[in-house]
C-alpha positions as CSV (number, residue, x, y, z in Angstrom):
1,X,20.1,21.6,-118.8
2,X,20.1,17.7,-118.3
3,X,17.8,15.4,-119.8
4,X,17.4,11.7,-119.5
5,X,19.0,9.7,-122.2
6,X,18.5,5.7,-123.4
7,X,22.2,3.8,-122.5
8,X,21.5,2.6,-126.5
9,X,21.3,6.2,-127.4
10,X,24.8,7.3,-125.8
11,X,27.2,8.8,-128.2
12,X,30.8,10.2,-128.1
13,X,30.9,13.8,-126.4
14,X,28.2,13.6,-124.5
15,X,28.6,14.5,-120.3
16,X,26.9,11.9,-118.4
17,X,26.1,13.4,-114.7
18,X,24.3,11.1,-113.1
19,X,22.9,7.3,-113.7
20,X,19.1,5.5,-112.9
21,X,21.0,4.1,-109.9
22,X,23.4,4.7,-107.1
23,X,27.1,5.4,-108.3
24,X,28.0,2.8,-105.8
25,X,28.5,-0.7,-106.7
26,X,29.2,0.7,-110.8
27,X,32.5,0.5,-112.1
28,X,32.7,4.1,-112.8
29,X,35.4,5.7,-110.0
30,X,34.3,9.1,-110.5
31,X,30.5,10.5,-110.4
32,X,29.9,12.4,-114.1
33,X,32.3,12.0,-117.1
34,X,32.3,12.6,-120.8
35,X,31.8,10.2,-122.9
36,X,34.4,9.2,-125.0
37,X,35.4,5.9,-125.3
38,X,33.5,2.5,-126.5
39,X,34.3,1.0,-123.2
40,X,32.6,3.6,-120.9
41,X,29.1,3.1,-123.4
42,X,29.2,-0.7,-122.8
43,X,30.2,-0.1,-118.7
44,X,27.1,1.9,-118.9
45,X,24.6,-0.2,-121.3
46,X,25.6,-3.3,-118.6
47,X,24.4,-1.7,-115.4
48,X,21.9,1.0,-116.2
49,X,18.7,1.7,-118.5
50,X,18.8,5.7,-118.7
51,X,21.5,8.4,-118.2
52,X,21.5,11.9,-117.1
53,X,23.2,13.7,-119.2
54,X,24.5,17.6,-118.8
55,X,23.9,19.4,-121.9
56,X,25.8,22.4,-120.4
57,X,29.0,20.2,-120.3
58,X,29.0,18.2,-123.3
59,X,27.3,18.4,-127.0
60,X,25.0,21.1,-127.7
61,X,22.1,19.3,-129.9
62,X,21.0,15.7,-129.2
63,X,18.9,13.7,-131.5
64,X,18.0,10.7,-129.0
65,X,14.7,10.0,-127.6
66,X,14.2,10.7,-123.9
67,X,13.4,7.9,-121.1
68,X,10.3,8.3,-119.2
69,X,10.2,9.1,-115.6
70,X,10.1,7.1,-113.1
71,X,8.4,7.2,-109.7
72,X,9.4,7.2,-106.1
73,X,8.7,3.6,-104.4
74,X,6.2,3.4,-102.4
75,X,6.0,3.8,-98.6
76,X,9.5,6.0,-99.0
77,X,10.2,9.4,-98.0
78,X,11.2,11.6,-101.1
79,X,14.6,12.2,-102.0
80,X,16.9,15.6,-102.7
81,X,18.7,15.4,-105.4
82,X,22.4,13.3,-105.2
83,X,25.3,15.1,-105.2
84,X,27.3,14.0,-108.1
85,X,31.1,14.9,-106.9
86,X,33.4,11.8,-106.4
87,X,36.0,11.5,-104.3
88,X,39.4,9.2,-103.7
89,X,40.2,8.0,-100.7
90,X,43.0,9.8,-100.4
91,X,46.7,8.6,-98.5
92,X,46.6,8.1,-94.7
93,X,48.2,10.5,-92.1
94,X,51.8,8.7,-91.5
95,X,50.6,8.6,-87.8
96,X,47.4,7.0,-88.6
97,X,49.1,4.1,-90.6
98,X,51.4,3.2,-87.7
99,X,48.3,3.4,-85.0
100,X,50.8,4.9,-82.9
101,X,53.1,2.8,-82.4
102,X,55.9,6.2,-82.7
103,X,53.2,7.9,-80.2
104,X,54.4,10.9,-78.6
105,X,54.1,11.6,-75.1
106,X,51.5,13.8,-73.5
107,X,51.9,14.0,-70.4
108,X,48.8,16.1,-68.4
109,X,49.6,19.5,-67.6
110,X,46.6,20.4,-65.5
111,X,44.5,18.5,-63.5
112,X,40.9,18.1,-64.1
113,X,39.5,20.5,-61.6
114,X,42.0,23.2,-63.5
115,X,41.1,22.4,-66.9
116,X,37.2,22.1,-67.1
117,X,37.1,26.1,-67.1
118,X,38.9,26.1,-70.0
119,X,37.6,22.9,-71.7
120,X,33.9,24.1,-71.1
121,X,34.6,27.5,-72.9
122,X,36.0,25.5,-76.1
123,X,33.6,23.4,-76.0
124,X,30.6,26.0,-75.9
125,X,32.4,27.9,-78.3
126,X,32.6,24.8,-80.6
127,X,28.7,24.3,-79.8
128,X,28.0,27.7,-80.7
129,X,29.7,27.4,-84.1
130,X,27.8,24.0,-84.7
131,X,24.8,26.1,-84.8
132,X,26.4,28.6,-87.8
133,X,27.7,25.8,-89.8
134,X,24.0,24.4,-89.9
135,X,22.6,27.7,-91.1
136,X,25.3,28.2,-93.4
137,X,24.6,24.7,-95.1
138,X,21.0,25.4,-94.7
139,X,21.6,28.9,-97.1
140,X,23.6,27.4,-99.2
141,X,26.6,29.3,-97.9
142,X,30.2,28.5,-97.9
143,X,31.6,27.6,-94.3
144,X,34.1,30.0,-92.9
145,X,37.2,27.3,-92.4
146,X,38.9,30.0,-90.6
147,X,36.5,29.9,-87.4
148,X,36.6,26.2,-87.8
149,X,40.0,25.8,-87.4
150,X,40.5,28.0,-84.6
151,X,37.5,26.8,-82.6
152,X,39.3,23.2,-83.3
153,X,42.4,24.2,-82.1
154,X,41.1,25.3,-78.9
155,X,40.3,22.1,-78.4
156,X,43.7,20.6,-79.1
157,X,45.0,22.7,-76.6
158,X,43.0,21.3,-74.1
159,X,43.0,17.9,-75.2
160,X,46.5,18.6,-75.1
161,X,46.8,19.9,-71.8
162,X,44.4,16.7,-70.0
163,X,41.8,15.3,-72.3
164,X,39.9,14.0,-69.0
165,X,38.2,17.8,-68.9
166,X,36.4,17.3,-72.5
167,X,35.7,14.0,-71.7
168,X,33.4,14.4,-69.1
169,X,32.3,17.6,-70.5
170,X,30.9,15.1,-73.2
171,X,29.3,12.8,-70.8
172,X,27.8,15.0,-68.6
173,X,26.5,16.9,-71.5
174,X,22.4,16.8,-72.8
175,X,22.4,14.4,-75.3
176,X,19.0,15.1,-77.1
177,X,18.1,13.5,-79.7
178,X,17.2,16.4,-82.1
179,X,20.6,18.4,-81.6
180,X,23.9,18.6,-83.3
181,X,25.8,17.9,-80.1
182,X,26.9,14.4,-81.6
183,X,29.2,16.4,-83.7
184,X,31.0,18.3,-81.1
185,X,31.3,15.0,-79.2
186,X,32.4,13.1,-81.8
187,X,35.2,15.7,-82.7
188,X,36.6,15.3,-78.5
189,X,36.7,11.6,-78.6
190,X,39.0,11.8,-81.8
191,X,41.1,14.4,-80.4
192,X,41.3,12.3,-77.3
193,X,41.7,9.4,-79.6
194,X,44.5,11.1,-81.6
195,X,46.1,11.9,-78.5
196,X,46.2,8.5,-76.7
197,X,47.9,7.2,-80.3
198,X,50.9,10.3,-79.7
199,X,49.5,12.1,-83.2
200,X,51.4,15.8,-83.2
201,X,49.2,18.6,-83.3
202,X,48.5,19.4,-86.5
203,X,47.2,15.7,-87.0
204,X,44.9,16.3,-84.1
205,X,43.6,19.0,-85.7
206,X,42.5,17.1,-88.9
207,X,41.1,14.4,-86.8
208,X,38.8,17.0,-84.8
209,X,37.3,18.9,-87.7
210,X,36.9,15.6,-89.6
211,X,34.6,14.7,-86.7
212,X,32.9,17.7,-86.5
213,X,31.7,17.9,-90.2
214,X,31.8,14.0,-91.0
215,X,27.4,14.3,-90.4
216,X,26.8,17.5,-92.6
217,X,25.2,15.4,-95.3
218,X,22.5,15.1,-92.8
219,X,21.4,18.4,-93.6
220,X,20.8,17.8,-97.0
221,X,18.4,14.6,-96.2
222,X,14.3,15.0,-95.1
223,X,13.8,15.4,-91.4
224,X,11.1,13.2,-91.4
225,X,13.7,10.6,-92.6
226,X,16.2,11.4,-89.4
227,X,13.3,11.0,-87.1
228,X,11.9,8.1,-88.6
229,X,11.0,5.7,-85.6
230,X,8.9,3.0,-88.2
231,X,10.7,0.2,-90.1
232,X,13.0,1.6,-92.4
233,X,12.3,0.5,-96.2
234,X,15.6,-0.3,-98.7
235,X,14.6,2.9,-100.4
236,X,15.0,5.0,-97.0
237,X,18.7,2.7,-95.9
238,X,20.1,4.2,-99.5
239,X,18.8,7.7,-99.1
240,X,20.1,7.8,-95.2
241,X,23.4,6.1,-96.5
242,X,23.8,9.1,-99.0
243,X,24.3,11.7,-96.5
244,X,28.2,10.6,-97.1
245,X,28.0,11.4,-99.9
246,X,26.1,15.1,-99.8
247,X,29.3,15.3,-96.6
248,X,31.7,14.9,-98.9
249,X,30.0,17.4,-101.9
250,X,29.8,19.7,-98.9
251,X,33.4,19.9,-98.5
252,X,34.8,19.6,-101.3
253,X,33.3,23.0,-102.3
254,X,34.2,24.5,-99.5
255,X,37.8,26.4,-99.8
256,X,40.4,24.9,-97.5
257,X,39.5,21.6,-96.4
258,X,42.5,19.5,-95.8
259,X,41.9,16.3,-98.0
260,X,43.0,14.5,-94.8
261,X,39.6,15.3,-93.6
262,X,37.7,14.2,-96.7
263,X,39.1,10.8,-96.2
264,X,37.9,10.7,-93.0
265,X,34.2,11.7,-93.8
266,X,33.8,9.8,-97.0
267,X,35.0,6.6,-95.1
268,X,33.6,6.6,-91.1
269,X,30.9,4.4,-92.5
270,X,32.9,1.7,-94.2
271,X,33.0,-1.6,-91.8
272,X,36.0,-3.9,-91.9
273,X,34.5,-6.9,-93.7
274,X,33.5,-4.5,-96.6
275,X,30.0,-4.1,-95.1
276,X,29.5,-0.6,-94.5
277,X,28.7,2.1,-97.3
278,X,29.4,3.6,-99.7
279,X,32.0,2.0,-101.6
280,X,32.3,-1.3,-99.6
281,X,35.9,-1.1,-98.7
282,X,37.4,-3.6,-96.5
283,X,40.5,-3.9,-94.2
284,X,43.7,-1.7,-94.8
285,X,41.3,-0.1,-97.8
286,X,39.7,2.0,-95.3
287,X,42.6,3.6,-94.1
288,X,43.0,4.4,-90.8
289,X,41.5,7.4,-90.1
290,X,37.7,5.8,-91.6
291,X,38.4,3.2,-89.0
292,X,39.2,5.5,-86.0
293,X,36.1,7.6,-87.3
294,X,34.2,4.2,-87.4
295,X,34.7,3.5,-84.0
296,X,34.4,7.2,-82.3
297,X,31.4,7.2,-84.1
298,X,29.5,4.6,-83.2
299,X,30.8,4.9,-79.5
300,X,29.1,8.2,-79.3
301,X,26.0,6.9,-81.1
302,X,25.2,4.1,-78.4
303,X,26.0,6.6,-75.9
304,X,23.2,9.1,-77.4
305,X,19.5,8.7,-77.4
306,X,18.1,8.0,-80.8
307,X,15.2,7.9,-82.5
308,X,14.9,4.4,-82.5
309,X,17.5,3.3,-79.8
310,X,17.8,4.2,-76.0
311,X,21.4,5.2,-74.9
312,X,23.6,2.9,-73.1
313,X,26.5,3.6,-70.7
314,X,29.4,3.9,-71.9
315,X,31.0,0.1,-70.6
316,X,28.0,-1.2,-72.4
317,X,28.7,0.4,-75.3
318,X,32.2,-1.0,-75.2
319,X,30.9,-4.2,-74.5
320,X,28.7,-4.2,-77.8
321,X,31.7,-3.0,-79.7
322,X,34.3,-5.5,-78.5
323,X,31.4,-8.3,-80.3
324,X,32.4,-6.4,-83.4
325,X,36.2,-6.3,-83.2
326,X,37.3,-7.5,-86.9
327,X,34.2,-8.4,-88.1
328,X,32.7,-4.4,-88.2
329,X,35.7,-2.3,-86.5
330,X,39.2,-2.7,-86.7
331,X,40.4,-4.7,-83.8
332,X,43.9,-3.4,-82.9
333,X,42.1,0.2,-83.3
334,X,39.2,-0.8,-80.8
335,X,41.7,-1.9,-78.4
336,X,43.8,1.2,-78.5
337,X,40.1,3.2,-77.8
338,X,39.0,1.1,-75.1
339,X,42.4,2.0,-73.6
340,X,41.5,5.7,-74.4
341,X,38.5,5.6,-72.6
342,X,38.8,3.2,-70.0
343,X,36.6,0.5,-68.6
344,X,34.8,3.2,-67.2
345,X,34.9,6.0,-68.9
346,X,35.4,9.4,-67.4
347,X,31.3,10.3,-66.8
348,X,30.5,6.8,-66.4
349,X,28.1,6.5,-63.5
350,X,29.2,3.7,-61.2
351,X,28.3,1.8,-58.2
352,X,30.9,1.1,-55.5
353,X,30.8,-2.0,-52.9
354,X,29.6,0.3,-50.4
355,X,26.2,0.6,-52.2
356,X,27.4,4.3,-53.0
357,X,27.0,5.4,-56.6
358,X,29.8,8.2,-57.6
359,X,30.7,9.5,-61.2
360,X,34.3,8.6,-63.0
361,X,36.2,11.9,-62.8
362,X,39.4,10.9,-64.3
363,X,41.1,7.6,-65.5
364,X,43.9,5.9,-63.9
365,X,46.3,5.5,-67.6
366,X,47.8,2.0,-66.0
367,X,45.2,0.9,-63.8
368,X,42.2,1.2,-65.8
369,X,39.9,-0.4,-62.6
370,X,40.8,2.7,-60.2
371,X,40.0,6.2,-61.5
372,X,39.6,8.8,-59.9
373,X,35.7,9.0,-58.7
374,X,33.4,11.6,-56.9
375,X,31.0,10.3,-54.3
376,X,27.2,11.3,-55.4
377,X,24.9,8.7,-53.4
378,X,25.1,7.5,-50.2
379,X,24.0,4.0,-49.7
380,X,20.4,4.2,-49.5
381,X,20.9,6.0,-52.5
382,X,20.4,9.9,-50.8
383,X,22.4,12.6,-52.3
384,X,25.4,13.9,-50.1
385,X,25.7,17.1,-49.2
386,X,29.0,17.3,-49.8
387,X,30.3,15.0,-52.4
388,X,33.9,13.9,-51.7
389,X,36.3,12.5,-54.1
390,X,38.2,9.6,-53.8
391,X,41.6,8.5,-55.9
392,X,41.2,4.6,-56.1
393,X,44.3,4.0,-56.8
394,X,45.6,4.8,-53.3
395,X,43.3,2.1,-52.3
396,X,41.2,4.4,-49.7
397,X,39.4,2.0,-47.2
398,X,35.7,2.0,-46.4
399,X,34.1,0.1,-44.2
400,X,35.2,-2.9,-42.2
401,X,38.9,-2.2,-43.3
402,X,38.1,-3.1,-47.1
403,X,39.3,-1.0,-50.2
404,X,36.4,0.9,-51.9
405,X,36.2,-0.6,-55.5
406,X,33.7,-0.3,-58.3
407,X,31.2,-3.1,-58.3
408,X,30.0,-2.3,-61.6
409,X,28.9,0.2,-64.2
410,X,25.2,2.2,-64.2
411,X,23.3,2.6,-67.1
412,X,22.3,6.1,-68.0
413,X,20.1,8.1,-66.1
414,X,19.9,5.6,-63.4
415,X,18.1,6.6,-60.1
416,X,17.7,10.0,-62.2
417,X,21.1,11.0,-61.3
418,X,22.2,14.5,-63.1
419,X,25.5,14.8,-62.3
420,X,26.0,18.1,-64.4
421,X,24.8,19.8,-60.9
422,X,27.9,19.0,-59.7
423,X,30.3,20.2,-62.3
424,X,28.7,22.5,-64.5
């Protein structure tokens, strides 16, 4: 039983669970304590009004007068209940901290064309399990970690074997707004991510489930909220900012999360000049798995349509990132994941200086400005019958004796272009 409780009121034994504000931004590390201390009453009497406190967790009869309630602010969507686990952010992968600079070598075993049977068959079977985990969380029933982690590793293996497959699986992919796909796509680009830094295997691992589960919280938060196209009130930043939270309650019940992946999810919103939630950490703080998460994340947000936002292709969404090296994203990180991706990434749509428009099919690692492309448009912008692809690199002519090169990147969707009928 928990009952509100006057700060004044406080006394010895008593198991405070949760406070009349956000832990956030309180000098209490850890979410519920017992009282027992002079210091923690006066913490508490300096930054709140009323107390929770858990009768079921500290003493049994209470002689203090209750607070009244309080109601929700106006033009705000109602709240769940906050979770009131804490977490640490726990030491970084001895990769992560070198960004690496010990990388391993991957070289790719397959080509593209070999590995997409494969890589779509993970990546279904990663979908499909997307789909479980929802109505698990929805039930309140513990995730099985054990299909997780072998639906992950799948994906490491074909990361593994050429991360170029996933990649354009993940662009060429629906990307509606309502769906869960973000998670799946999330979890590829830090794989791929992880693999362009040399991280062994079982690092790659942690990296993809942490991007797979970082949004869980989500669950736990009003679908009105999530869908919200209006204004967003203060009231509806702090509840959409607590999903991190719920993320990290989430996992911390469930048996057999690697705290390596905790880290990740409690800090994939935390910004590099100590902007981001929830604990406004800043630099080095954030570790660098939060900071690889950081930027995979937001790549694949721009990339997605939104509620509130229209996709962009992914060289704009670089573009917009590169504005926030430092100041929101960790520069040396961004850098290494531009490299990762490309100029244009594998997916991209593109238009060559033959007025053709052809899709990225796989990157050049050295010479980022000739990938491999497939042909799509003629032109006057007329499908071909028989696409053909073409290795820039090798510096193929066209017409009047002059290289084809890409003239620039497309945005989304342009000239209604779906270039899944050509792979998928």
């Amino acid at each position: 039983m928990k009952i509100k409780v006057f700060v004044q009121d406080l006394v010895f034994g008593m198991y405070v669970s949760e406070l009349d504000r956000s832990w956030l931004g309180t000098p209490f590390l850890f979410q519920g304590f017992l009282v027992e201390t002079q210091d923690q009453i006066e913490q508490l009497q300096q930054c709140c009004v009323y107390v929770y406190v858990d009768l079921a967790q500290g003493v049994e009869s209470l002689n203090s007068r209750q607070a009244p309630e309080v109601g929700v602010k106006d033009n705000a969507v109602k709240a769940p209940p906050r979770p009131t686990l804490a977490y640490v952010n726990d030491k970084p992968l001895k990769s992560a901290q070198t960004y690496g600079q010990d990388a391993r070598t991957y070289p790719d075993r397959t080509t593209v064309k070999e590995e997409l049977g494969d890589a779509g068959r993970a990546r279904n079977k990663t979908q499909q399990l997307i789909t479980s985990i929802i109505q698990d969380i929805r039930n309140e029933r513990i995730m099985d970690v054990s299909k997780i982690k072998a639906s992950i590793d799948e994906m490491v293996e074909s990361i593994v074997r050429n991360p170029d497959a996933l990649l354009l699986l993940t662009q060429l992919r629906d990307k509606d707004i309502d769906s869960y796909g973000q998670a799946v796509d999330v979890s590829i680009y830090l794989l791929a991510f992880g693999r362009h830094l040399g991280f062994p295997k079982e690092e790659l691992r942690l990296l993809g489930m942490g991007g797979l589960l970082q949004d869980i919280g989500k669950l736990k938060l009003p679908l009105e909220l999530l869908r919200k196209k209006d204004k967003f009130t203060p009231a509806d930043y702090e509840m959409t900012e607590s999903h991190v939270l719920y993320s990290v309650e989430i996992l911390r019940k469930t048996p057999g999360i690697p705290p390596a992946v905790i880290e990740l999810v409690a800090t994939h919103h935390e910004r590099q000049d100590g902007s981001g939630y929830p604990r406004g950490l800043s630099g080095e703080s954030i570790g660098a798995l939060g900071s690889m998460a950081a930027i995979v994340d937001t790549f694949s947000a721009l990339t997605r349509e939104r509620h509130y936002a229209s996709a962009v292709s992914p060289r704009e969404a670089l573009e917009v990132m590169a504005a926030w090296r430092g100041k929101y994203l960790h520069g040396g990180l961004l850098e290494r994941f531009t490299q990762c991706i490309g100029i244009y990434p594998v997916g991209s749509l593109v238009e060559l200086n033959t007025d053709e428009v052809a899709v990225v099919l796989a990157q050049n690692k050295i010479y980022h400005f000739k990938p491999r492309i497939i042909r799509i448009l003629d032109p006057d912008k007329k499908p071909y019958d028989n696409p053909s692809v073409l290795d820039l690199y090798n510096d193929p002519m066209a017409v009047n004796d002059t290289p084809y090169q890409i003239r620039k990147s497309l945005e989304y969707g342009a000239y209604n272009i779906d270039p899944k009928q050509y792979y998928l």
